[in-house]
C-alpha positions in Angstrom: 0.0 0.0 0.0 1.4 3.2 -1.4 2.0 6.2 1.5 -1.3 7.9 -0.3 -3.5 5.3 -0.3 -4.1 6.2 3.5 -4.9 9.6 3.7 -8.6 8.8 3.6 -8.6 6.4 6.4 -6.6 8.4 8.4 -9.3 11.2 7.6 -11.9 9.1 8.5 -10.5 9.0 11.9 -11.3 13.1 12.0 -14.1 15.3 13.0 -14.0 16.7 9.7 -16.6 15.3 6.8 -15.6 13.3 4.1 -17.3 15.5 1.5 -14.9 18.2 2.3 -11.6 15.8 1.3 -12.0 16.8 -2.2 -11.7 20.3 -1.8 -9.5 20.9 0.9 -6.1 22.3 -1.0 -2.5 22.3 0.5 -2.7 26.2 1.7 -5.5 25.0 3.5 -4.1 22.8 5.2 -1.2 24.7 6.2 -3.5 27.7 7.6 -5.4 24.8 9.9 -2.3 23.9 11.8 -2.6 26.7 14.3 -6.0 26.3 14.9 -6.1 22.8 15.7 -5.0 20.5 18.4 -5.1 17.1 19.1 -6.3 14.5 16.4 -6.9 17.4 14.0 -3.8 18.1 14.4 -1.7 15.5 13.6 -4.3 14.1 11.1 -3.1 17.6 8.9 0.5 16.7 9.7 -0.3 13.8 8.5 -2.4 14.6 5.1 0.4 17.5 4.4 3.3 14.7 4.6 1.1 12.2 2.0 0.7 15.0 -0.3 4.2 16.3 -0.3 5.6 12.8 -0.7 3.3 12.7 -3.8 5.5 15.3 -5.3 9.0 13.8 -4.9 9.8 15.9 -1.6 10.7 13.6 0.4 13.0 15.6 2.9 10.2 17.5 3.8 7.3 15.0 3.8 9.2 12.8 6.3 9.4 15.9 8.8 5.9 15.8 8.6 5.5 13.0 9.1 8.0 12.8 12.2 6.0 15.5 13.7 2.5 13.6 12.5 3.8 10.5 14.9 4.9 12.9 17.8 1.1 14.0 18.4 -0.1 10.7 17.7 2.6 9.3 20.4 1.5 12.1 22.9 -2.2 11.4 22.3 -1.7 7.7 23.5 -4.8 5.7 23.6 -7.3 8.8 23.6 -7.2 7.9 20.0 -6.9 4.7 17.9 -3.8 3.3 17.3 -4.3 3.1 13.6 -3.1 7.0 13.5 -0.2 6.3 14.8 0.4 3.0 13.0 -0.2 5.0 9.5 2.6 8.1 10.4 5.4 5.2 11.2 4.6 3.7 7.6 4.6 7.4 6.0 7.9 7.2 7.7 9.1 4.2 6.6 7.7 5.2 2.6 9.9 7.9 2.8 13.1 6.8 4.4 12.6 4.3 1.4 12.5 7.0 -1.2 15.9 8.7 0.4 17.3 5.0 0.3 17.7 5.0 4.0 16.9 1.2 3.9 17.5 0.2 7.2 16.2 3.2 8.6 13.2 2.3 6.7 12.2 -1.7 7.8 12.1 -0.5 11.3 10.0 2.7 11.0 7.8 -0.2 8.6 8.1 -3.1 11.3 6.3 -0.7 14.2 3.7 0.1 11.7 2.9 -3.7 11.5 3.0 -4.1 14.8 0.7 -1.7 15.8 -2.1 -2.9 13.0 -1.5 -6.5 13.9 -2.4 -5.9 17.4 -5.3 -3.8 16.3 -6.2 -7.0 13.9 -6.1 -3.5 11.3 -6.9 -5.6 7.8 -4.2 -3.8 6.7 -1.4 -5.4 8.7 -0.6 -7.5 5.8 -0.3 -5.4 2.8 2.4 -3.6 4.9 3.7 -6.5 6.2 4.6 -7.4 2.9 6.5 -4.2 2.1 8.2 -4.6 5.0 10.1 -8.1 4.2 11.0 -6.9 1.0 12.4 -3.8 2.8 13.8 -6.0 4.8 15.5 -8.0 2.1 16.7 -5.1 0.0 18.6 -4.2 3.7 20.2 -8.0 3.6 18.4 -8.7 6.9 17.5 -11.9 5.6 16.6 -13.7 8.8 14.2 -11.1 9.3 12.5 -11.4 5.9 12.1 -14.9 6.5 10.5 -14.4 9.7 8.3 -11.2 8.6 7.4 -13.4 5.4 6.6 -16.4 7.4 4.3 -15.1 9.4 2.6 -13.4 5.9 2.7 -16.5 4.2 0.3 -18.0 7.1 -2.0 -15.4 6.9 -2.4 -15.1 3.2 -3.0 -18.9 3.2 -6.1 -18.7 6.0 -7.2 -15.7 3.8 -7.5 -18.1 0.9 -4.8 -15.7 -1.3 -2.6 -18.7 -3.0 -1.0 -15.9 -5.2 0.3 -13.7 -2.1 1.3 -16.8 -0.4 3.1 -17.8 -3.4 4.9 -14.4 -3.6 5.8 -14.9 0.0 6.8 -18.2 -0.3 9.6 -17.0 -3.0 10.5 -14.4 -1.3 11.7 -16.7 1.4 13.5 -18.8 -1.0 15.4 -16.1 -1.9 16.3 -14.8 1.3 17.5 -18.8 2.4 19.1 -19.2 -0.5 21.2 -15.3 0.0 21.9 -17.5 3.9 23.2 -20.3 1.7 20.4 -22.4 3.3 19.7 -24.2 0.1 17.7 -27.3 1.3 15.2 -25.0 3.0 15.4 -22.2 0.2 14.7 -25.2 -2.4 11.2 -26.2 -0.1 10.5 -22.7 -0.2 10.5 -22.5 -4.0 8.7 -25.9 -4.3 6.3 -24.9 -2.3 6.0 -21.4 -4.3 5.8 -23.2 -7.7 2.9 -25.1 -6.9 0.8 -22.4 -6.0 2.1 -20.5 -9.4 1.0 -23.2 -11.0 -2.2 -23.7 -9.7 -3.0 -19.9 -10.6 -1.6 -20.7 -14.3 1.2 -18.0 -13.8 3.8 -19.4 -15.8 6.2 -16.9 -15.8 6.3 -17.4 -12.1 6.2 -20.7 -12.2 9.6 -20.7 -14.6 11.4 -18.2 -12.5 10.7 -21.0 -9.5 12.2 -23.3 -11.8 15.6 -21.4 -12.2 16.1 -20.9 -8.5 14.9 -24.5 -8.2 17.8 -25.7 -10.6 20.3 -23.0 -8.5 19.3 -25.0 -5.3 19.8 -28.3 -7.1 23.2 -27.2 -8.1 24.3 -26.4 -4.8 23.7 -29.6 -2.9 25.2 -31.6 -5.7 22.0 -33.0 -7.6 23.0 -32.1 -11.4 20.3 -34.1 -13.0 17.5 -32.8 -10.9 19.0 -29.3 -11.6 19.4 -29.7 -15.6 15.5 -30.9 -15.6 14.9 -27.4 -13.7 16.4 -25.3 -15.5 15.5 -26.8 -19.2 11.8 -26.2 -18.0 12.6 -22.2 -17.0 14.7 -22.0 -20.3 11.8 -23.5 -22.7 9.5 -20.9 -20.7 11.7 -17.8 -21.3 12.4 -18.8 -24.6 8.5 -19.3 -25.9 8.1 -15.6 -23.7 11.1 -14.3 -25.5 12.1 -12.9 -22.3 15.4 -12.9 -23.4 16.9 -11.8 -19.8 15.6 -14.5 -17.8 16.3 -16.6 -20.8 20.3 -16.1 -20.4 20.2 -16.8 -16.6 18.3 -19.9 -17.1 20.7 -20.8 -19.3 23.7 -20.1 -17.1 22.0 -22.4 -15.0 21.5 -25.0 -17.3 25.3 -24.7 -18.1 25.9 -25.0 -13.9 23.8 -28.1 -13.6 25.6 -29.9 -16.8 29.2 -29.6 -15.4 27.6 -31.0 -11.8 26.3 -33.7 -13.7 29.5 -34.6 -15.4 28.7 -33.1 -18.4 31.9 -31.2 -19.1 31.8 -30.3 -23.1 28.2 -30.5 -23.1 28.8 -27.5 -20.3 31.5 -25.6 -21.8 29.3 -25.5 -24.9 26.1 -23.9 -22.9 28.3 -21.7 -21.7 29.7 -20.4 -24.9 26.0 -19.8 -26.3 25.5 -17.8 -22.4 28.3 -15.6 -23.0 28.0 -14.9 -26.7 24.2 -13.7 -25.1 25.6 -11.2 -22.5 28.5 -10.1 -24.6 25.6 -9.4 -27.7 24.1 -6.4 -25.1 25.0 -3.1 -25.9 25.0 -2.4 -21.7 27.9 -5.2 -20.8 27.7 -6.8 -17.5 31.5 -7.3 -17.1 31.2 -9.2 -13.6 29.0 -11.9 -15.3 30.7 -11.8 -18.0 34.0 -12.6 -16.0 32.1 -15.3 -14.1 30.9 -17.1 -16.9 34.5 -16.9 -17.8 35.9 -18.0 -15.1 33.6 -21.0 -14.7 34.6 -22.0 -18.5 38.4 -21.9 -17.8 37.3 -24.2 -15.1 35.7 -27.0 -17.5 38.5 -26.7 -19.9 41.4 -27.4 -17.2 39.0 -30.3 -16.4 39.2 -31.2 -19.8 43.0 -30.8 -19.8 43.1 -28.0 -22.2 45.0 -25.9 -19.6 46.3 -23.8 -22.3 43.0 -22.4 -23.1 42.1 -22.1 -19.4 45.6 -20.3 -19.0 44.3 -17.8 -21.5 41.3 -17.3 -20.6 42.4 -16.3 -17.0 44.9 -13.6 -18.1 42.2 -12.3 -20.1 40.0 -11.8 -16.8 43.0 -10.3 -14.6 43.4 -7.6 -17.7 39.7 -6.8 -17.3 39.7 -7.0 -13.3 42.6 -4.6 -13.3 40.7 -2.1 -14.5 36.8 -2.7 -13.0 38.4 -3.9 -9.5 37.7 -1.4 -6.2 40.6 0.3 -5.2 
């Protein structure tokens, strides 16, 4: 739920009638703040910070906000906790816009709290923001635990496509732990509720992580099965991104499975993809490199592996952090 979206429940919570929403304007607003107190007041704190943050002023809208969840705070339970709930997710919005990440999830994690003890219906929507938030910071363990706790509630709800969503998301943050059994039962889990809603794109990127899981615990077959499935998708979509990362899987799975040439060929037709792009991803393009020089010393062709590597240093040298 977008930082907007609440303004008119948070007006509802007002003395003032709905009809007058409309026509209220920002100078308005502004020339209210001395005459009101209490409620009023920091529901126009509040309404001032939404409408600000509407227009890319972020700076400013999170002061508003700040001073919106002051007079909530000092208000205590003479009011419902709902107000307060909303100015720690205006918060949270904003610290997001001004990349403040961290910063962010917590402002976030005390607006879920306060709904979810309110049983507020919209606990959850924000709940969800907040373990992506939460992800995007690298907390995984606390995206799998916010996510968790979504995933439940979304599946008593009877929503299979936001339990789905949650249910990947938590694969993702296991596998970022390097928890790949459990990331792998997350994204198993995911796929069959993708496919029961007919989402196939979904349904193939669960397939690609699938095979990256595979990979990791040594099961090359399982893995190329995976990640031929996401590849036949992305290729019938012509997503042509996904399409090169399921085939860099595919590539992974056929050297696990003792596949060398069979490898170093998928490999070949991966980076011939990424080094097609006008935009060049040099650090994928160095690991798909890398992993070839790999196979070929494997393969006992250490001369082109030798090559290959002095190649990569040349690049590194110059894209490496000082």
């Amino acid at each position: 739920m977008q930082m907007a979206e609440g303004i008119a429940r948070v007006l509802d919570m007002s003395e003032d009638d709905d009809s007058t929403e409309d026509i209220v304007t920002e100078e308005m607003l502004w020339e209210r703040i001395p005459e009101v107190q209490g409620l009023d007041r920091a529901n126009t704190f509040y309404e001032l910070s939404a409408r600000i943050y509407a227009r890319g002023q972020y700076d400013e809208a999170l002061a508003l906000a700040e001073t919106a969840r002051d007079i909530y705070a000092e208000l205590g339970t003479v009011v419902p906790s709902d107000g307060l709930a909303q100015a720690y997710s205006a918060i949270g919005y904003n610290l997001n816009q001004l990349k403040r990440m961290s910063e962010a999830a917590t402002a976030m994690s005390k607006a879920v709290a306060l709904l979810r003890e309110s049983k507020s219906p919209l606990a959850i929507d924000l709940a969800c923001t907040l373990g992506e938030w939460w992800f995007s910071s690298k907390e995984y363990e606390k995206t799998i635990e916010c996510m968790t706790e979504c995933v439940q509630e979304h599946l008593v709800d009877g929503n299979d496509s936001g339990a789905a969503n949650d249910l990947h998301l938590i694969g993702c943050a296991q596998r970022e732990l390097k928890n790949y059994g459990e990331a792998l039962e997350s994204f198993q889990e995911a796929r069959i509720l993708f496919k029961k809603l007919k989402e196939v794109i979904n349904v193939a990127r669960c397939d690609q992580k699938i095979a990256h899981c595979l990979i990791e615990i040594g099961d090359g077959e399982g893995a190329i099965t995976a990640a031929q499935k996401s590849l036949d998708v992305f290729i019938t979509a012509h997503d042509h991104y996904r399409e090169t990362y399921s085939l860099f899987e595919l590539a992974k799975a056929q050297i696990v499975a003792g596949q060398g040439e069979e490898g170093l060929n998928t490999f070949d037709r991966v980076l011939e993809i990424a080094t097609d792009s006008e935009s060049k991803d040099f650090e994928f393009i160095l690991e798909i490199e890398g992993r070839m020089a790999d196979v070929l010393e494997t393969l006992g062709r250490v001369d082109e592996a030798e090559e290959i590597r002095r190649r990569i240093a040349a690049v590194e040298d110059v894209i490496k952090e000082d």
